[in-house]
Residue frames as a rotation matrix with the C-alpha (Angstrom) as fourth column:
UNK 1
-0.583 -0.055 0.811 134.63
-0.384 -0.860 -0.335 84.81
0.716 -0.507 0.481 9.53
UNK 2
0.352 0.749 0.562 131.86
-0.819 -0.043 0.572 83.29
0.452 -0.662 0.598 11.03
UNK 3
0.553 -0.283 -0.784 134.32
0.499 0.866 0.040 80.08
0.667 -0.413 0.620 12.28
UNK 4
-0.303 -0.941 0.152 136.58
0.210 -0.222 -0.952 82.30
0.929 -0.257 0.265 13.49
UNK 5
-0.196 0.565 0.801 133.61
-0.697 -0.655 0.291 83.88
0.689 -0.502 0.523 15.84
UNK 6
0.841 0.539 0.050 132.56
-0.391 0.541 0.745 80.27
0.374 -0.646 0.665 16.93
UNK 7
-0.106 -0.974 -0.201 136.33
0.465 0.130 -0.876 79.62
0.879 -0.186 0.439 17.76
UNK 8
-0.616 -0.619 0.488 136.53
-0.056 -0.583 -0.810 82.23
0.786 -0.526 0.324 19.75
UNK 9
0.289 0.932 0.217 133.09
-0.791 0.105 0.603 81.83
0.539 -0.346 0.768 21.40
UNK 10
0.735 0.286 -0.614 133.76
-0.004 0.908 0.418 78.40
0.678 -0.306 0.669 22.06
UNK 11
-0.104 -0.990 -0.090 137.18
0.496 0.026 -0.868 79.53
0.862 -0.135 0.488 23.88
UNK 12
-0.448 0.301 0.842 135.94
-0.608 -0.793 -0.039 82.33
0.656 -0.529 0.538 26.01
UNK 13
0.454 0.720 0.525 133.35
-0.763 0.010 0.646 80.01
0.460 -0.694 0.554 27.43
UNK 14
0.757 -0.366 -0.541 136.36
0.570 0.775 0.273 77.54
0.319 -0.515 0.795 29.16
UNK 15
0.339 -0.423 0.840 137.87
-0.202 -0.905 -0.374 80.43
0.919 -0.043 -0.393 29.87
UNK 16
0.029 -0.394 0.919 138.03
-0.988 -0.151 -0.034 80.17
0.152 -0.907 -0.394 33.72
UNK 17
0.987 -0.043 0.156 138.53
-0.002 0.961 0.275 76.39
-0.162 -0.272 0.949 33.83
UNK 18
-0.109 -0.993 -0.037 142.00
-0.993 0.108 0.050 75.09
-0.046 0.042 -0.998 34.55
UNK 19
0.977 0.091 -0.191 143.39
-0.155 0.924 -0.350 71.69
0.145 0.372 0.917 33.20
UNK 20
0.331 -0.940 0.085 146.73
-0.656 -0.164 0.737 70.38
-0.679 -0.299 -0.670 34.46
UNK 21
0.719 -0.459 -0.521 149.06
-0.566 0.047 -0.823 70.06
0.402 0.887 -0.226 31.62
UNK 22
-0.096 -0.970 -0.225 152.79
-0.390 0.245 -0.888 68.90
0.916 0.002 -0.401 33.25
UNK 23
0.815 0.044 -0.578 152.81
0.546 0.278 0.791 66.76
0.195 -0.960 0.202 36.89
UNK 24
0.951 -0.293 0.096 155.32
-0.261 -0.599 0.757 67.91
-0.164 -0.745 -0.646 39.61
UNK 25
0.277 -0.760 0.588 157.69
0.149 0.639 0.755 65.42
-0.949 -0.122 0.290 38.40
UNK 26
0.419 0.197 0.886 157.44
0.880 0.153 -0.450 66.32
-0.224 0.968 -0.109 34.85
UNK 27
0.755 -0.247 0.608 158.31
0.162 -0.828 -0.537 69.77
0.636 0.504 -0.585 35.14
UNK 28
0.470 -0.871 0.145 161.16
-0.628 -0.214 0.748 69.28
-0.620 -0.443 -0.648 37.70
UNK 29
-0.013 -0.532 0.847 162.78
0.791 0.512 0.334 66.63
-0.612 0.674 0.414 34.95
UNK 30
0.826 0.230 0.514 161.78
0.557 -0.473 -0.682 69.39
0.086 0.850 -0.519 32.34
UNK 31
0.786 -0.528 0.321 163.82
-0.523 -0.845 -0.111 72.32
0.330 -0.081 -0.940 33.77
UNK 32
0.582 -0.765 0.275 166.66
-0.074 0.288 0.955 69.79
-0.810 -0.576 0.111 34.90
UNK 33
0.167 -0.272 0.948 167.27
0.875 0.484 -0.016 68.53
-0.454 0.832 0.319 31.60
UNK 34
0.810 0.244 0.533 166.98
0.450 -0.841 -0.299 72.57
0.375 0.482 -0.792 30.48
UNK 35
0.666 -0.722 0.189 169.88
-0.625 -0.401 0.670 73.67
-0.408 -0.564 -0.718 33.09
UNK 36
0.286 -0.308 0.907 171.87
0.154 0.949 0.274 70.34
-0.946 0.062 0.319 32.39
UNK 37
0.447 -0.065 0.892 171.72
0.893 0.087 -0.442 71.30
-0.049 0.994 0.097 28.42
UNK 38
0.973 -0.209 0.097 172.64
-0.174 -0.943 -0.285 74.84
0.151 0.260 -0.954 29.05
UNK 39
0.276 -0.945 0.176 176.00
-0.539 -0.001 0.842 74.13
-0.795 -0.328 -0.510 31.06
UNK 40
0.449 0.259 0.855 176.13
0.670 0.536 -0.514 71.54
-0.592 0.803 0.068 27.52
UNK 41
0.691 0.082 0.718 175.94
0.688 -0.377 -0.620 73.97
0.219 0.923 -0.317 25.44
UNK 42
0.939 -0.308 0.152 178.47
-0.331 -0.931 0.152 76.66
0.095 -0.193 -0.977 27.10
UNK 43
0.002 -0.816 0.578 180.91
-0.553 0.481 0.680 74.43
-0.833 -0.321 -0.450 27.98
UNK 44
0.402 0.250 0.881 180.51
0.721 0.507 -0.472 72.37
-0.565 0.825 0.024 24.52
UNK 45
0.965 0.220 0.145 180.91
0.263 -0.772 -0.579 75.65
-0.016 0.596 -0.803 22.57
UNK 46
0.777 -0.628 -0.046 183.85
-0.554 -0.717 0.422 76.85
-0.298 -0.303 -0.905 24.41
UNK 47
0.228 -0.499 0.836 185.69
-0.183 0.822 0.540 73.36
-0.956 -0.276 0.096 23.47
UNK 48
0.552 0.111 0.827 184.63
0.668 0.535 -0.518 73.85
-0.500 0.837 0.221 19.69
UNK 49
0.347 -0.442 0.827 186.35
0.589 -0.584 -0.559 77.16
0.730 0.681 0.058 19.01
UNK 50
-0.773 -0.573 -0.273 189.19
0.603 -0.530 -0.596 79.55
0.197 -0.625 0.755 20.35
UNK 51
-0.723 0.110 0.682 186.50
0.409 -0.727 0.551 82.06
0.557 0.677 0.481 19.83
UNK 52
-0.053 0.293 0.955 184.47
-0.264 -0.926 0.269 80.88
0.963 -0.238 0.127 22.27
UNK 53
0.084 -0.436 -0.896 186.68
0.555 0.767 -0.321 79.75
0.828 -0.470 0.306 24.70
UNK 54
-0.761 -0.382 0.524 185.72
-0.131 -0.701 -0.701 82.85
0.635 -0.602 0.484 26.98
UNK 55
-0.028 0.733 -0.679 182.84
-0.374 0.622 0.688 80.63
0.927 0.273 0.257 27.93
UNK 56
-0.244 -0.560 -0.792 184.83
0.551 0.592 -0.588 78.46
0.798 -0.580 0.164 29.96
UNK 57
-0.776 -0.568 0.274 185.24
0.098 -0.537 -0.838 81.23
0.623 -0.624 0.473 32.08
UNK 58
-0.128 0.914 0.386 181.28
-0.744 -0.345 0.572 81.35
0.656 -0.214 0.724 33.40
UNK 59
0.690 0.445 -0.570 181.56
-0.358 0.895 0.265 77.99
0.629 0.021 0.777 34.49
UNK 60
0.893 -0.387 0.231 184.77
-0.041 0.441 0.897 77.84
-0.449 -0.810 0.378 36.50
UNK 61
0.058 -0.987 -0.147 187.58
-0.718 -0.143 0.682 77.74
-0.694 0.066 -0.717 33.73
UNK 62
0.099 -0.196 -0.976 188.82
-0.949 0.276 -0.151 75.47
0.299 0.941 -0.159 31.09
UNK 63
-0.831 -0.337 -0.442 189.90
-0.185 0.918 -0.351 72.48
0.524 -0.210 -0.826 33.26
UNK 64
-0.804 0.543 0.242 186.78
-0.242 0.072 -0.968 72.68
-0.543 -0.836 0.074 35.47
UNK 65
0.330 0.490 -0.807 184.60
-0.941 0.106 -0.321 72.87
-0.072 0.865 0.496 31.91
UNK 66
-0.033 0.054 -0.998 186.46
-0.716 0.695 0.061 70.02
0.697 0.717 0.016 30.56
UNK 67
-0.915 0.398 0.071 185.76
0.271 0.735 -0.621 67.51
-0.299 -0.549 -0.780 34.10
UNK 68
-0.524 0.850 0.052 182.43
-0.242 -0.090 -0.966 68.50
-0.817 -0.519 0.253 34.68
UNK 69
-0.660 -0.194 -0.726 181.38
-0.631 -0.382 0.675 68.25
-0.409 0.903 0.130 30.69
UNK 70
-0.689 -0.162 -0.707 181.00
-0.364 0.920 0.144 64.63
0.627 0.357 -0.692 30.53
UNK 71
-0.890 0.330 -0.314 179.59
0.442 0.456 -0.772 64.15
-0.111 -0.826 -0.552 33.54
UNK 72
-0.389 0.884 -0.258 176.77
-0.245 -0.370 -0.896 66.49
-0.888 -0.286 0.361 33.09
UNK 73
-0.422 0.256 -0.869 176.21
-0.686 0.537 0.491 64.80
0.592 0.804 -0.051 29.33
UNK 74
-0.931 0.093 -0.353 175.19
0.129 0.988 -0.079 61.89
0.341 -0.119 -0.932 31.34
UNK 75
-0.604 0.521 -0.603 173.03
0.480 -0.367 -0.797 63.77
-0.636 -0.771 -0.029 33.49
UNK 76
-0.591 0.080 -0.803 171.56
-0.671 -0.601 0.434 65.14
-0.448 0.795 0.409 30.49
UNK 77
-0.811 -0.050 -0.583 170.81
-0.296 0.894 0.335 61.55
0.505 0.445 -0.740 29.12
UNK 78
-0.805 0.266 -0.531 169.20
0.433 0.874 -0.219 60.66
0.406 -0.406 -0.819 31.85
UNK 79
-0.602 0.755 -0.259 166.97
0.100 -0.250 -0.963 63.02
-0.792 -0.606 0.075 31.95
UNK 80
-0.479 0.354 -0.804 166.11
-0.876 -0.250 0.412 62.96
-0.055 0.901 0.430 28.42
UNK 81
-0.743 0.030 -0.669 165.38
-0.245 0.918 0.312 58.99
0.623 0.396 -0.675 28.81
UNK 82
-0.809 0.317 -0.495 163.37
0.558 0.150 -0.817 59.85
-0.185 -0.937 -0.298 31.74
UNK 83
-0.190 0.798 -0.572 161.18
-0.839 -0.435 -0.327 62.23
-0.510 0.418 0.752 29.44
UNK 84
-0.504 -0.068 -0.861 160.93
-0.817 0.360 0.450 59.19
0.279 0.930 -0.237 27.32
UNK 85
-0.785 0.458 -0.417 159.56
0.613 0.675 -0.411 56.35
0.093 -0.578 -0.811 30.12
UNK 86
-0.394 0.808 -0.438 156.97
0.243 -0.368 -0.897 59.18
-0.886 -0.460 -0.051 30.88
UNK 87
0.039 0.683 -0.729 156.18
-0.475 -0.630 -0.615 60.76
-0.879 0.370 0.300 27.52
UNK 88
-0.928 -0.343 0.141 156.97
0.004 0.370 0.929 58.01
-0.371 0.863 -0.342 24.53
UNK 89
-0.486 0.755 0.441 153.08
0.772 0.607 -0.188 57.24
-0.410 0.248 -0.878 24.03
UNK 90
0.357 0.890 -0.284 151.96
0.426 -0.426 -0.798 60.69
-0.832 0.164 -0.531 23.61
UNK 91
-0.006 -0.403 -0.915 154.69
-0.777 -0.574 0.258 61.89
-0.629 0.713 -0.309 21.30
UNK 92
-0.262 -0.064 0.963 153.44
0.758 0.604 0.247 58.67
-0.597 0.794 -0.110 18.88
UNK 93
-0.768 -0.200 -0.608 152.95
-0.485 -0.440 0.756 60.07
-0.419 0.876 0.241 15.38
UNK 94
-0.561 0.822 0.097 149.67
0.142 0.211 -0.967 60.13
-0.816 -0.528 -0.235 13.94
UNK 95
-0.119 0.378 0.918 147.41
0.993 0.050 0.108 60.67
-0.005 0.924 -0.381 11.41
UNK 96
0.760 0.646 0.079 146.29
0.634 -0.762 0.132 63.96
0.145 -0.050 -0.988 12.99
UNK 97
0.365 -0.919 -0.150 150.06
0.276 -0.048 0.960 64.68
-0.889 -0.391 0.236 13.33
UNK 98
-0.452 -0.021 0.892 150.46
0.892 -0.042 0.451 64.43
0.028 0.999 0.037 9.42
UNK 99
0.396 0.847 0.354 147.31
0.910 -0.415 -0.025 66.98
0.126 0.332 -0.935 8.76
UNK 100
0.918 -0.063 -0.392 148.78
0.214 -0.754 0.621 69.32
-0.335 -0.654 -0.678 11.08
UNK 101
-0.225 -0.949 -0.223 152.37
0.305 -0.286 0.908 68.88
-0.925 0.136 0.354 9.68
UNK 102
-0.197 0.512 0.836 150.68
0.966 0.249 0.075 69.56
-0.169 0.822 -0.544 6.24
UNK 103
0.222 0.073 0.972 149.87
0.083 -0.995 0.056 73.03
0.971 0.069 -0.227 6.97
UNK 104
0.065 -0.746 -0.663 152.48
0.954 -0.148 0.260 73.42
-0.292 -0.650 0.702 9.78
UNK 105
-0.704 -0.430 0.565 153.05
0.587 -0.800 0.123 77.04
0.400 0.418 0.816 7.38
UNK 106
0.189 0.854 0.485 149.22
0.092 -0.508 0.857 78.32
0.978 -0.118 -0.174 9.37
UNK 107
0.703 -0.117 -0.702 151.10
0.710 0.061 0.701 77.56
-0.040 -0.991 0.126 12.98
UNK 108
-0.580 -0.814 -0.036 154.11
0.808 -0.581 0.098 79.82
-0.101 0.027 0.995 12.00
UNK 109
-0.628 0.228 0.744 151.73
0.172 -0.892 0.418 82.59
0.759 0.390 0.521 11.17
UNK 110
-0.882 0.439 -0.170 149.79
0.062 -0.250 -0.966 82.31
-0.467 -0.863 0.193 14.37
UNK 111
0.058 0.978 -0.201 146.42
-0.961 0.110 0.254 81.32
0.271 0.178 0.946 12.21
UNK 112
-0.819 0.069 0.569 145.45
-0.485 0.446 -0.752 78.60
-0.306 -0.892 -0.332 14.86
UNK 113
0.054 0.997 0.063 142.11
-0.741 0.082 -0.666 78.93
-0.669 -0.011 0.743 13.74
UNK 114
0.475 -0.118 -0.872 143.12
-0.734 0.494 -0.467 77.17
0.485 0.862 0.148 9.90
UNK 115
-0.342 -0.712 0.614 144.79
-0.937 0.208 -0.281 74.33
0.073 -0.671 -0.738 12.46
UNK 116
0.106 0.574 -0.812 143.73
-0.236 0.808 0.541 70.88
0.966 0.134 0.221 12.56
UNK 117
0.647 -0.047 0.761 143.25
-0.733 -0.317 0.603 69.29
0.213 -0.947 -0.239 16.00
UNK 118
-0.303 -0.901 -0.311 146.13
-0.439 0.422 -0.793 67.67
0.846 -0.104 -0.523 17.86
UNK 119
0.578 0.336 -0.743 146.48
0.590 0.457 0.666 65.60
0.564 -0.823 0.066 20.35
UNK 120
0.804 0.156 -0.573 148.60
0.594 -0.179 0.785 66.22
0.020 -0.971 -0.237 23.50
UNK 121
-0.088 -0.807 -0.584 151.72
0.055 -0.589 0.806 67.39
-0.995 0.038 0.097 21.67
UNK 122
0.854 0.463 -0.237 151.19
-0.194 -0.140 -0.971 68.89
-0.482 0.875 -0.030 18.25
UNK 123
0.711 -0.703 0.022 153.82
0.549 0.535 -0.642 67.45
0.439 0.469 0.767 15.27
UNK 124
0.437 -0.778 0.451 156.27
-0.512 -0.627 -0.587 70.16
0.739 0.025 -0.673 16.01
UNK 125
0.497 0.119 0.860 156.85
-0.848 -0.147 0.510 69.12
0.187 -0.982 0.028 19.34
UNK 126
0.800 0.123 0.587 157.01
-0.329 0.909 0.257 65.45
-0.502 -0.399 0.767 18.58
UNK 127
0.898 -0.406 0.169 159.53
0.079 -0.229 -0.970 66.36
0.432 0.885 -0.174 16.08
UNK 128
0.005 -0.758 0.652 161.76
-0.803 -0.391 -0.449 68.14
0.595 -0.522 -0.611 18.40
UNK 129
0.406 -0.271 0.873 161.65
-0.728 0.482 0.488 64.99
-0.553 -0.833 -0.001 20.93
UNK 130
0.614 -0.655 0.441 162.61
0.588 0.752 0.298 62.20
-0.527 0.077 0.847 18.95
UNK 131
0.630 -0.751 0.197 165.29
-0.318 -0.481 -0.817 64.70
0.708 0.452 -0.542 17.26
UNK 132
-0.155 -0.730 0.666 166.98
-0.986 0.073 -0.150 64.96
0.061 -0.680 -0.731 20.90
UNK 133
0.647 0.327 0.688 166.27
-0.649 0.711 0.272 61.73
-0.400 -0.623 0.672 21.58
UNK 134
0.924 -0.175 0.342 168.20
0.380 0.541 -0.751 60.49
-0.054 0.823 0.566 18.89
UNK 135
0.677 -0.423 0.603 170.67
-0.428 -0.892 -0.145 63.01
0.599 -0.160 -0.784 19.32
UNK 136
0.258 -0.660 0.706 171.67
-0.940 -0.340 0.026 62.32
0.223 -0.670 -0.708 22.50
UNK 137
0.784 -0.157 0.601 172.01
0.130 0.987 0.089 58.51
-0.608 0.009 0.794 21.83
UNK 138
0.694 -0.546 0.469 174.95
0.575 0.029 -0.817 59.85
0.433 0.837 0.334 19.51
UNK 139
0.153 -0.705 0.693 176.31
-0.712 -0.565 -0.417 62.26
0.685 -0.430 -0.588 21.87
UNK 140
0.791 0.086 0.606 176.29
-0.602 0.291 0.743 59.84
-0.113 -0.953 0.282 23.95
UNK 141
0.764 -0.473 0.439 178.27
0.486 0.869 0.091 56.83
-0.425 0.144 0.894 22.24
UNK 142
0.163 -0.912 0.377 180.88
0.128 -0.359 -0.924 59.86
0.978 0.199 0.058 20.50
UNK 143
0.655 -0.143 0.742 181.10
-0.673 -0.555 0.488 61.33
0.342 -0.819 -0.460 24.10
UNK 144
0.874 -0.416 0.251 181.98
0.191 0.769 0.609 57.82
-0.446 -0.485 0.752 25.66
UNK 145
0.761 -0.508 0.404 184.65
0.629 0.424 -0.651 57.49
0.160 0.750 0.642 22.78
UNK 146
0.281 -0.662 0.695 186.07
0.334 -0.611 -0.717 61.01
0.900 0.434 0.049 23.59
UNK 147
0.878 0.147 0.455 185.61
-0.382 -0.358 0.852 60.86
0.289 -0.922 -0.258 27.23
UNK 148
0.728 -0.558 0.399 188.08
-0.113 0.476 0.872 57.90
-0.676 -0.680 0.283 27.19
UNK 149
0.904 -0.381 -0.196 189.93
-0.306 -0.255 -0.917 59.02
0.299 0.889 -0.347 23.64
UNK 150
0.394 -0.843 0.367 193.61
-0.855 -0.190 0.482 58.20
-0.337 -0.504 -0.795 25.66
UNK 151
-0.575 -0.618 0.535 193.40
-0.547 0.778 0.311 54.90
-0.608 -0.114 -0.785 25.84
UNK 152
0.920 0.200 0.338 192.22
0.046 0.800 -0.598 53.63
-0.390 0.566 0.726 22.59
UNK 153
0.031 -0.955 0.295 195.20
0.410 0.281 0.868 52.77
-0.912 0.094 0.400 20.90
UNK 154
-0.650 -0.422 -0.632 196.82
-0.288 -0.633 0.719 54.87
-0.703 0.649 0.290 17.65
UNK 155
-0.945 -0.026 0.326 195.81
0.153 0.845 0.512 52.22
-0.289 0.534 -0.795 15.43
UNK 156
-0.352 0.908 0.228 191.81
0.931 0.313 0.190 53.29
0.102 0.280 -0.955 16.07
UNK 157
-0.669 0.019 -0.743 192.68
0.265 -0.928 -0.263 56.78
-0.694 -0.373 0.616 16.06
UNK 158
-0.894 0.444 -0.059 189.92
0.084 0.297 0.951 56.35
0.440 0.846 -0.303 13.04
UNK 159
-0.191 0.411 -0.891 187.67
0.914 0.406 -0.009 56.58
0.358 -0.816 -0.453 16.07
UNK 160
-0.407 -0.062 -0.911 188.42
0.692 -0.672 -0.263 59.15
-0.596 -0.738 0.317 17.63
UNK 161
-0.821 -0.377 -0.428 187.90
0.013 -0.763 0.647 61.36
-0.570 0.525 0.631 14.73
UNK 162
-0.682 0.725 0.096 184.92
0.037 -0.097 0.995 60.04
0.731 0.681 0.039 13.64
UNK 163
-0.178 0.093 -0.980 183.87
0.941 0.308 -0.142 60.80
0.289 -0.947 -0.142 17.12
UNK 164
-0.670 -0.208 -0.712 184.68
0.164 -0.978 0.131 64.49
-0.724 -0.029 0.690 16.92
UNK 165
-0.980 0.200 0.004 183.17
-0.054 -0.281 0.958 64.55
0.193 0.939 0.286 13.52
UNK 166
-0.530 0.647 -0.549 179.46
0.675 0.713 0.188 62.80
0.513 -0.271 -0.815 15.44
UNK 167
-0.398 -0.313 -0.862 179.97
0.915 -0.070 -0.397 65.02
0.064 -0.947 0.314 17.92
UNK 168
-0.736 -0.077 -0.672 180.18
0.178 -0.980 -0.083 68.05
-0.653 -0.181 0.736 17.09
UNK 169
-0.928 0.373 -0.012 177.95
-0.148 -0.338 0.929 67.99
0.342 0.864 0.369 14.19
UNK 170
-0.396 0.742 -0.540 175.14
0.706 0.622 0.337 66.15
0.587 -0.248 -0.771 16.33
UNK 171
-0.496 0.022 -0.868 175.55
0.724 -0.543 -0.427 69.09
-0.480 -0.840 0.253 19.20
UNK 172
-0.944 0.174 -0.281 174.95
-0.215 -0.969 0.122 71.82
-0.251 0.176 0.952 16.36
UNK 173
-0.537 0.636 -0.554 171.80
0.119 0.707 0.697 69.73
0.835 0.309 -0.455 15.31
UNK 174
-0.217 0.338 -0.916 170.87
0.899 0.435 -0.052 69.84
0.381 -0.835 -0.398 18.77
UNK 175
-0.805 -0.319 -0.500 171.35
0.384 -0.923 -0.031 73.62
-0.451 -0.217 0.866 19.09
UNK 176
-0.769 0.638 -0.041 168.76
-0.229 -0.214 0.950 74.15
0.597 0.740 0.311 15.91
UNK 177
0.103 0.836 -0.539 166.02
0.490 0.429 0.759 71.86
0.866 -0.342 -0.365 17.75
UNK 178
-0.290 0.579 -0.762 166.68
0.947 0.288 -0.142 73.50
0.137 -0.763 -0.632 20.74
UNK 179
-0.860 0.204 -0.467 166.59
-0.211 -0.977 -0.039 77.62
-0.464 0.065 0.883 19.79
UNK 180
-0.692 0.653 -0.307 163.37
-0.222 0.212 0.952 76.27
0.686 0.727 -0.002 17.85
UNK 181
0.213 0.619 -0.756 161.24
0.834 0.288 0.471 74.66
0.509 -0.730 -0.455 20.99
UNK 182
-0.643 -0.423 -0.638 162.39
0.749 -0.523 -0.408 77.98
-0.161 -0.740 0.653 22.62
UNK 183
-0.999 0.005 -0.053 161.12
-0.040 -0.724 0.688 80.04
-0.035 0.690 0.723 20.22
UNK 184
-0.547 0.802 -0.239 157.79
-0.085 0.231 0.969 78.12
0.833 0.551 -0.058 19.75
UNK 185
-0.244 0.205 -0.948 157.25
0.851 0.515 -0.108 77.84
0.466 -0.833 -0.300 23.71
UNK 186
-0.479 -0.097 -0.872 157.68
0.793 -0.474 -0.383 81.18
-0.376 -0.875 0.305 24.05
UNK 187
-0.681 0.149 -0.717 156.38
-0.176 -0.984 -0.037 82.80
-0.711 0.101 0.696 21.63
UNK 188
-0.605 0.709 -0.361 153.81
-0.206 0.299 0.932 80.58
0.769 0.638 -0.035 18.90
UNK 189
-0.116 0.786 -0.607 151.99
0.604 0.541 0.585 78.99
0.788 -0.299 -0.537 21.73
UNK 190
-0.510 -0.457 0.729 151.62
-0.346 -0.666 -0.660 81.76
0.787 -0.589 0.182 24.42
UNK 191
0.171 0.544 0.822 151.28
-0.970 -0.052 0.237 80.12
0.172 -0.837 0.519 27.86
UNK 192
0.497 -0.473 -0.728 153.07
0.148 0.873 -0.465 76.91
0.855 0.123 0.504 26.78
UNK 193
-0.078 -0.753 -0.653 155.93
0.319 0.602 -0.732 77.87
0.945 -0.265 0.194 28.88
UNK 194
-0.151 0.564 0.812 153.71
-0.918 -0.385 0.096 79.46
0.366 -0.731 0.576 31.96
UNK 195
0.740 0.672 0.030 152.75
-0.605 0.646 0.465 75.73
0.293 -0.362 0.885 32.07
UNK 196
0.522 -0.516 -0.680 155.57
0.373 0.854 -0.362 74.23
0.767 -0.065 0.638 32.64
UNK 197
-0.660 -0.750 -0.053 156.33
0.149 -0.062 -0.987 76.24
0.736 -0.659 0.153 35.07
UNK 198
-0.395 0.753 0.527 152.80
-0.857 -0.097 -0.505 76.12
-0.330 -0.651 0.684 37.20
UNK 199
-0.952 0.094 0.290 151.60
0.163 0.961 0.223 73.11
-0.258 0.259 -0.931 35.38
UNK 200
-0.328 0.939 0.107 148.55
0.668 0.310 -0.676 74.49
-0.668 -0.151 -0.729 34.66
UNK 201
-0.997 0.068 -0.043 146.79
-0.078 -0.698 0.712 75.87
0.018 0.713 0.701 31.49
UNK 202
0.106 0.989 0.105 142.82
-0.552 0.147 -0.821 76.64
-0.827 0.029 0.562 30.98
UNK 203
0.046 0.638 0.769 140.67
0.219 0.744 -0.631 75.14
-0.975 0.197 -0.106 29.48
UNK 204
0.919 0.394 -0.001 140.57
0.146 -0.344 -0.928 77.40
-0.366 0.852 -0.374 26.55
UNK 205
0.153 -0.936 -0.319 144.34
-0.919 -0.253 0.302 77.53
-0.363 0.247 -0.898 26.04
UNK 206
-0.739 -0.109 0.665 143.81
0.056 0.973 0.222 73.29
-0.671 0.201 -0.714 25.52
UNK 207
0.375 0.660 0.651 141.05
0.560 0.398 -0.726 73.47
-0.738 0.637 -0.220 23.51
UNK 208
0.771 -0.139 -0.622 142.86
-0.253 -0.963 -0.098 75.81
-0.585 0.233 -0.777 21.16
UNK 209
0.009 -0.920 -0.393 146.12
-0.997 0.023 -0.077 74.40
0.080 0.392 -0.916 20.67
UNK 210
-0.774 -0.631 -0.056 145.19
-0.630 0.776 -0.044 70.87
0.071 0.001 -0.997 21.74
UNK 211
-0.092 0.936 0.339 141.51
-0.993 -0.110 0.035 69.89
0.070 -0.334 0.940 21.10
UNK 212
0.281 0.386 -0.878 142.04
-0.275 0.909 0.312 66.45
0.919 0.154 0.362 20.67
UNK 213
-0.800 -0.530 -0.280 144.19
0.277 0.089 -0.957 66.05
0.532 -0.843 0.076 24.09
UNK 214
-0.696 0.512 0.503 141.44
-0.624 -0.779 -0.071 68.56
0.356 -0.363 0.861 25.20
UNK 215
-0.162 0.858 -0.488 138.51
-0.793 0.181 0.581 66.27
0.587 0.481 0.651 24.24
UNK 216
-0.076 -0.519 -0.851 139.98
0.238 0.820 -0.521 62.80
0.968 -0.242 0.061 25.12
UNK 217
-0.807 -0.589 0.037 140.30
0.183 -0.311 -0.933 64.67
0.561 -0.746 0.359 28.92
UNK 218
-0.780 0.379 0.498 137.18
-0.610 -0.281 -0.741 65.84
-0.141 -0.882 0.450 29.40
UNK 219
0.192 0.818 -0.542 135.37
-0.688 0.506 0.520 62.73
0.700 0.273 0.660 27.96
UNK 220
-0.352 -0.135 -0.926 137.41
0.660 0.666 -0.347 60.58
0.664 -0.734 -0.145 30.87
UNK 221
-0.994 -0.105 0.020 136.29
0.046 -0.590 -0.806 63.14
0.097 -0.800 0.592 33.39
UNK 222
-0.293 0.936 0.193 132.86
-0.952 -0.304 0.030 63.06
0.087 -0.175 0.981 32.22
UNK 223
-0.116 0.163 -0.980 133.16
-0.216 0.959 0.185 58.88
0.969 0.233 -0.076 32.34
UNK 224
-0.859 -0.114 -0.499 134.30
0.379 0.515 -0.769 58.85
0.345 -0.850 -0.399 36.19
UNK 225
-0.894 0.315 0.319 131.02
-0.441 -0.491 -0.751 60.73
-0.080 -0.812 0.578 37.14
C-alpha cells in the first residue's frame, strides 16, 4: 500500500512536464505503414475467401484490389524497414525485457505498479516488431512468387503453392500481432496512442510505463546543463 502511494506521489509530481515520445517523421511513417496495412488487410481478406469478397468492393472492386495489392505490400515493406533503420536499437531485448516478460500477467491486469522498469519499448512491444518484421520478409518473398505466379513454369508449380500456403498463414499471424498492439495502445497503456498522434506524453505517463527510457532522458538532459 504504502508503494503504491509513493508511485503515485512520485507521478503526480511530473505531472505537468511533457517529454517527446515519437519525432515528426516517426509518426508520419507510423500512421503510413497503419493505412498501407489496412488496405492489406481488406484487400488480402477479400482474396482469401468468397465470404469476404464484399471487401473488394470498399476499395474499388476485385480487379482494382487485385493491381493495387502488391503494390501497396511493397509500400508496406518499406515502411516497416524504415521503422527498423530508426527503431532497431531500442527494440534490443534485454535483461529488463525478460523481468518484465516474466510477469507480463501484472500488465494485462493494469497492475503497473507490480511492473518492473522498461526501457523505451516494454517486451510486448518489442515482440510485436520483430514479429512484423519477420513477417513481412515472408510476405514479401511469397508475394514476389505470387505477384509473378504466371510465369514460373508448371514444373515449379511446387512454388506457387507453397507460396499461398506462406502467405496466407503469415498474413493471419500478422492479423493476431496487429489486433494485439491495437488493443494494448489503446487501451493497457492509456495515452500510448495520443502520442503518436501529438508526439508528446508527460512526464508521469514515462515514468510509469517507461522509467528506464524515463531515467536515461532526464539524466542526458541533466548532463547538457
Amino acid at each position: 500500500m504504502r508503494s503504491n502511494v509513493a508511485s503515485r506521489s512520485a507521478s503526480a509530481s511530473h505531472e505537468d512536464d511533457m517529454i517527446l515520445r515519437y519525432t515528426l517523421g516517426e509518426r508520419l511513417n507510423h500512421w503510413f505503414g497503419a493505412l498501407t496495412y489496412a488496405y492489406l488487410l481488406i484487400t488480402g481478406l477479400a482474396f482469401w475467401s468468397p465470404y469476404f469478397f464484399w471487401l473488394a468492393a470498399l476499395v474499388g472492386g476485385g480487379s482494382t484490389a487485385r493491381f493495387w495489392h502488391p503494390w501497396f505490400g511493397l509500400a508496406f515493406s518499406a515502411s516497416l524497414f524504415w521503422m527498423f533503420k530508426d527503431w532497431r536499437q531500442d527494440m534490443r531485448v534485454d535483461n529488463s525485457d525478460r523481468a518484465w516478460g516474466r510477469v507480463i500477467s501484472n500488465y494485462i491486469r493494469n497492475e503497473d505498479d507490480k511492473l518492473p522498469p522498461t526501457t523505451r519499448f516494454n517486451y510486448g512491444q518489442k515482440l510485436f516488431f520483430w514479429g512484423m518484421c519477420y513477417s513481412v520478409i515472408l510476405l514479401l518473398l511469397s508475394g514476389v512468387a505470387l505477384w509473378y505466379t504466371e510465369a514460373l513454369p508448371w514444373s515449379l508449380r511446387y512454388v506457387r503453392y507453397t507460396a499461398i500456403l506462406i502467405h496466407a498463414s503469415v498474413a493471419f499471424i500478422t492479423i493476431g500481432l496487429f489486433l494485439i498492439h491495437v488493443y494494448m495502445s489503446a487501451i493497457l497503456e492509456k495515452g500510448s496512442l495520443a502520442s503518436m498522434i501529438h508526439g508528446k506524453v508527460t512526464a508521469a505517463w514515462a515514468w510509469t510505463f517507461h522509467r528506464i527510457w524515463y531515467d536515461d532522458l532526464r539524466g542526458a538532459s541533466r548532463s547538457k546543463q
